[in-house]
C-alpha positions, 0 to 999 in steps of 0.5 A, a space after each residue: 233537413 229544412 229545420 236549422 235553429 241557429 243562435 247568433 247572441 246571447 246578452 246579460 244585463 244585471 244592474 248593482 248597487 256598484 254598477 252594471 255588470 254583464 255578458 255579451 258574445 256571439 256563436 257562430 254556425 258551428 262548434 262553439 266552446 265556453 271554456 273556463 276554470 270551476 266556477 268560472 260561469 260557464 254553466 250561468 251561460 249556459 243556464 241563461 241561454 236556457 231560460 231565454 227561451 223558455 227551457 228552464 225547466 230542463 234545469 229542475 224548476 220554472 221562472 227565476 228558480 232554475 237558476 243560479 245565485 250570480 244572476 238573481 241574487 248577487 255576484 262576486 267580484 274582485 272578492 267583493 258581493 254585489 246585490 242585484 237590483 234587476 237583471 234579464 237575458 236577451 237572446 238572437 235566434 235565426 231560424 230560416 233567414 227569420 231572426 227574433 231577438 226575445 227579451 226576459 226579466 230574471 229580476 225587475 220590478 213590476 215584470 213577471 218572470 212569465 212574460 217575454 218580450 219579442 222583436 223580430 230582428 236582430 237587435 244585438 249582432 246588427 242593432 235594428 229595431 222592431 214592435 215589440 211583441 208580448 208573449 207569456 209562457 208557464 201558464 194555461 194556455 201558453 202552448 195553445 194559444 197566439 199569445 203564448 210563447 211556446 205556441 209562438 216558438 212552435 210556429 216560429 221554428 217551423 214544427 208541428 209538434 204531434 199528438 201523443 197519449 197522455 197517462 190518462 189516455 187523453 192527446 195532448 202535444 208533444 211539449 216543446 221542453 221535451 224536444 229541448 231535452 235531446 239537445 240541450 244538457 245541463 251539467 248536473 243531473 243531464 248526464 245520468 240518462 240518455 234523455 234526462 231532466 224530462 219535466 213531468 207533464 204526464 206523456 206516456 213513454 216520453 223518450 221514445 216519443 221525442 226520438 220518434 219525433 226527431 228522427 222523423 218516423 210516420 209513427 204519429 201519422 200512423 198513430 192519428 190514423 188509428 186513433 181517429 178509426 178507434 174514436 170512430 169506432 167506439 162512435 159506431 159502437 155507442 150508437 149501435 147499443 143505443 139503437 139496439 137498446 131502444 129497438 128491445 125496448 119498443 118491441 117489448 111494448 108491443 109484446 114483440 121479439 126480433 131476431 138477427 140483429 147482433 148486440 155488436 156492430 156487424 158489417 155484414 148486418 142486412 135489414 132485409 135477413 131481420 124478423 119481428 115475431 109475436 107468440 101468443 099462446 105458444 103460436 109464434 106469428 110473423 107481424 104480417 101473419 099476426 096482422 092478417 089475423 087481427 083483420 080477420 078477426 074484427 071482419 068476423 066481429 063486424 059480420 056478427 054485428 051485422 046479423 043483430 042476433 042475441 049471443 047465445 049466453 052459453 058462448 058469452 060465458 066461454 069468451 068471459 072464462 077465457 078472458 078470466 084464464 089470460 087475466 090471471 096469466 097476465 096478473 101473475 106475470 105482471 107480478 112477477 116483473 113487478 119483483 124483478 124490478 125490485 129486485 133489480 133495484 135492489 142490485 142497483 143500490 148494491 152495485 153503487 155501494 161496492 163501487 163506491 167502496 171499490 173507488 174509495 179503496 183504489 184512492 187509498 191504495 193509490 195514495 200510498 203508492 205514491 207516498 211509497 214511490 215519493 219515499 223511494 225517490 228520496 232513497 228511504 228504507 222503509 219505502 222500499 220494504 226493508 227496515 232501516 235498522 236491521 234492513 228485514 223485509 216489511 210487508 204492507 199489512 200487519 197480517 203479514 207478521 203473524 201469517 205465511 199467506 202471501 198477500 197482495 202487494 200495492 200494485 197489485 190491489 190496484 190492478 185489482 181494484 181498477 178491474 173491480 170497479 171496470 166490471 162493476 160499471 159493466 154490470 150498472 150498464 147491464 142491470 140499467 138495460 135489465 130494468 128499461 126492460 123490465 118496465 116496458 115488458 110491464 107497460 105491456 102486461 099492464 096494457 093487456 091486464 087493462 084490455 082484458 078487464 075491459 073486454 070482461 067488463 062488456 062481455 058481462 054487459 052483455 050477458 046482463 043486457 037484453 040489447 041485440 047490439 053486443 057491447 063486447 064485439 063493439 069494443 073488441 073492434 075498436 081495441 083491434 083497431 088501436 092495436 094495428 095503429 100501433 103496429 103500424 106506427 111500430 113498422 115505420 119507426 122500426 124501418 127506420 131502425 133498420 136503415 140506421 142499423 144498415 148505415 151504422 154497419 156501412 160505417 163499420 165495414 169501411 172503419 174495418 177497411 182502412 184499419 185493415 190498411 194501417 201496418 200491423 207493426 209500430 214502425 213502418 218499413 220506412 222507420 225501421 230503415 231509420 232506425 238501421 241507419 241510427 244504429 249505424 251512427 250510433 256504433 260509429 260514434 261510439 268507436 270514435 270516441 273510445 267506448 271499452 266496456 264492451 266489444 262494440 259488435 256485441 252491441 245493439 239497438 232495441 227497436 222496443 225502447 230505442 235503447 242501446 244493449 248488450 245482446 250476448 251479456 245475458 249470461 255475463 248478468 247470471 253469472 254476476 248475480 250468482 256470484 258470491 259478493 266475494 267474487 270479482 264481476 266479469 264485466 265492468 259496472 257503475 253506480 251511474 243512474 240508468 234507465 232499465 226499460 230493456 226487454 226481459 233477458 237482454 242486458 242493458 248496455 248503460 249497467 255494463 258500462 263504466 261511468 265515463 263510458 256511459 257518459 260516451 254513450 249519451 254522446 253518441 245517443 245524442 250525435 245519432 239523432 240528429 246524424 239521423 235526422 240530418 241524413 239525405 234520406 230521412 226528413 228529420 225534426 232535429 233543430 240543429 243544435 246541440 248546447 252541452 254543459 261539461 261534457 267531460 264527465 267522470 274524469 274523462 280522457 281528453 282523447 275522447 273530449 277531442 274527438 268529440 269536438 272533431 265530430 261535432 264541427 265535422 257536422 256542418 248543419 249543427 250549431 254547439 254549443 259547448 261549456 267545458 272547463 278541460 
């Protein structure tokens, strides 16, 4: 493992009123114990170790608000108080045969909390000097830019932390803090899950990303891959129904249709396979077809010019009850497409008001869910549908007094709204599209209205007029001649269309491709052997260290969560439930809090354990991964360090203590720190 953060000093300076007070020691590489009575500062060590380096928020809170009274407020000695005036905390840190010293202010006039200051050497084992180096941290930007200290931290520890998924879908980086919290673990609420005090920076499934990232799995790697495929392809997919979208619309300016061009993108589309047609009067025309016909036709126009003959008035009057015929066709068309527009308006402004109701609902409704989860936190009856005097259910709507009707519960009118309001955007796409459709098929009803009024117009001339030149034949020629300019002008631009189609379709087939190369499962072949060898340590560990809820054979790991479980205990948990409250349980159970992501009809080992048995396994959970992570054949991301404050939880047997201690300066490549009062 070529990541090995090690700890060399850590100092506290606080000036009083009475004088200086403070701390000074060193660790060395291995084990390490800050042993002391209740009360003793054990865990204002370990608290400042912590906030030395910026984790302060595995402690429940930022800056100087995570920690303890004795290092901001006052400090007891000899039974006399003594108010602080200022204090800070420097750490040494060697990572690589690079050594830093990082200085913060817990309390000093005129210095933020935020700011560290940085030296790289080692001023307190050696007492050398360097630049000082500024770096700020809990503000915008401190894990991206150079000045900040987690992007300075991050690069000074040789990780590249990856991009993981936020709750709103967007990437972001793996938070420092969180690598932190598989290896550093305070005293009062560290002990509740197998990774606790997690901050809140919305990454989605945040556990699970840490131990993927510690243990070194390619799931990242893999998850980039298909992330950029995915970008890829809804790039492909947007400009292919751009494409598409301004190829209907052109076509239908030029009173055109094509076919075997898909809405979708298709890796088989060929430019050559795609035909525009023309139907005039129930004849169906290819543009070639139509072009030689038009050609003709103003050839023979032009050969009755040439006679100089006078039309018969007989056939001027057929050609002007024709024109009549395909105005009133196109007048009646026209205003019909002229309805449909409004009407398709009409549903414009209907879909902006049901979106706006449906978004305006989903905010209510999400706000109450959280005011519900909030409420549930705090551990409040009525946020958990239950009346706190005579514990009756509640329901979430004053309907549900008066009618048997089961009603939607919150979530579910969320689901509910947020499917609204997706296929109401779908349906404002669909009538936009109906509507640039709409007016370009009237923009060529209008062309046609206005060309047939026109010809009309000249037909009478002629038949008022005793000129031997035909004004109509004159004018249809030249309205010929328009029409094939467009054609053409229509052919170029739609070849281009083409080989934008064909690109974009080349573009698809390669995506499909190297998609088709990604695994199929989450883990590859590689993660599951890790995940094999982590299951390995983990039962070993927890064997050595006296586990006795449960017969350690019965015990697995959840490939799903990364979870330790129970796989025969299912029956166990009917049975309990189906007991009477009267009936002893079959197995031992605590009141510890757990996490209850495992799948459906497994049993969650931390519900079945005791609360010192949990407590052992969080030790095991925590050795594993770096056991894992360390090992010859993987290339972990653990740091090498462990700093645990007590420990020894739940009145717990000093046999398991002292074996948890052996195995810990067993592990020569991990520093730990451990604050323990036994």
């Amino acid at each position: 493992m070529g990541i090995i953060m090690y700890i060399k000093a850590i100092k506290i300076d606080i000036q009083t009123a009475s004088g200086p007070f403070g701390f000074f020691t060193t660790f060395n590489r291995n084990l390490n114990i800050i042993r002391g009575r209740n009360s003793a500062g054990k865990s204002t060590i370990v608290h400042a170790i912590m906030y030395a380096i910026g984790m302060e928020e595995l402690l429940g809170a930022q800056n100087e608000n995570a920690l303890t009274y004795a290092l901001k407020d006052h400090l007891e000695h000899e039974n006399i108080k003594h108010a602080i005036r200022s204090s800070k905390v420097t750490i040494e840190i060697e990572n690589k045969g690079k050594t830093i010293t990082a200085t913060r202010s817990v309390k000093e006039e005129g210095l933020s909390t935020k700011l560290i200051q940085i030296q790289e050497c080692s001023s307190l084992t050696e007492g050398q000097t360097a630049p000082t180096l500024y770096k700020f941290l809990h503000d915008g930007g401190s894990a991206k830019i150079e000045e900040g200290f987690y992007t300075y931290f991050e690069k000074f520890l040789d990780l590249a932390l990856p991009l993981v998924p936020k709750t709103n879908g967007k990437p972001e980086k793996l938070y420092l803090q969180y690598v932190f919290a598989a290896m550093m673990v305070e005293q009062k609420r560290g002990w509740t899950d197998y990774i606790a005090n997690l901050p809140y920076f919305g990454i989605r499934d945040a556990r699970i990303k840490i131990v993927d990232f510690l243990v070194g799995t390619d799931v990242f790697e893999t998850d980039a891959k298909r992330d950029i495929l995915d970008q890829e392809a809804k790039s492909i997919h947007e400009e292919w129904q751009i494409s598409y979208r301004t190829l209907v619309t052109e076509t239908l300016k030029q009173g055109l249709q094509f076919s075997n061009i898909s809405k979708r993108p298709d890796s088989d589309f060929k430019a050559e396979l795609v035909d525009f047609y023309k139907t005039t009067e129930g004849v169906t025309e290819s543009i070639s077809e139509y072009r030689v016909r038009k050609v003709s036709e103003h050839e023979i126009i032009g050969l009755r010019l040439t006679q100089q003959g006078e039309a018969p008035t007989q056939e001027l009057t057929h050609s002007i009850e024709q024109l009549t015929s395909e105005l009133e066709r196109f007048t009646v068309a026209y205003e019909t497409c002229l309805s449909n527009l409004a009407l398709l308006r009409v549903n414009t402004t209907s879909n902006r008001l049901n979106t706006k109701q449906a978004r305006d609902e989903l905010t209510k409704n999400q706000a109450a869910q959280k005011l519900i989860k909030f409420g549930a936190s705090l551990s409040l009856s009525t946020a958990e549908n239950a009346c706190p005097a005579c514990h009756q259910s509640i329901g979430h709507s004053l309907v549900d007094l008066h009618e048997s009707t089961p009603h939607m519960d919150i979530g579910t009118n969320i689901d509910y709204l947020s499917a609204q309001l997706r296929m109401l955007e779908r349906e404002r796409g669909g009538i936009d599209q109906s509507i640039k459709e709409a007016e370009a098929l009237k923009e060529q009803l209008a062309k046609n209205i206005a060309t047939t009024k026109s010809a009309m117009r000249a037909l009478r001339s002629d038949l008022t007029s005793n000129s031997s030149v035909s004004k109509s034949g004159i004018r249809r020629q030249l309205q010929i001649e328009m029409e094939l300019e467009e054609l053409s002008k229509f052919e170029a631009y739609s070849d281009q269309a083409l080989d934008a189609f064909e690109q974009l379709a080349n573009r698809f087939h390669e995506n499909q491709k190297n998609r088709a190369q990604i695994p199929r499962t989450h883990y590859s072949d590689a993660d599951f052997a890790k995940y094999r060898l982590f299951e390995k340590m983990f039962r070993a560990n927890i064997s050595a260290f006296d586990y006795h809820s449960a017969a350690i054979e019965d015990i697995e790991f959840n490939k799903e969560n990364l979870l330790p479980y129970l796989a025969k205990i299912e029956l166990r948990e009917i049975n309990e439930r189906s007991m009477p409250s009267s009936t002893p349980a079959v197995s031992t159970t605590s009141a510890v809090a757990r996490s209850d992501d495992t799948p459906k009809g497994k049993g969650n080992i931390a519900r079945e354990s005791s609360a010192s048995d949990f407590v052992r396994l969080i030790w095991s959970y925590l050795l594993s991964i770096y056991q894992t992570s360390a090992h010859p054949t993987v290339n972990g991301n653990h740091l090498g360090i462990l700093l645990l404050d007590e420990p020894g939880q739940h009145s717990m047997a000093t046999k398991s203590q002292q074996a948890l201690f052996q195995l810990l300066s067993s592990e020569t490549g991990l520093q730990s720190i451990v604050a323990a009062s036994f």
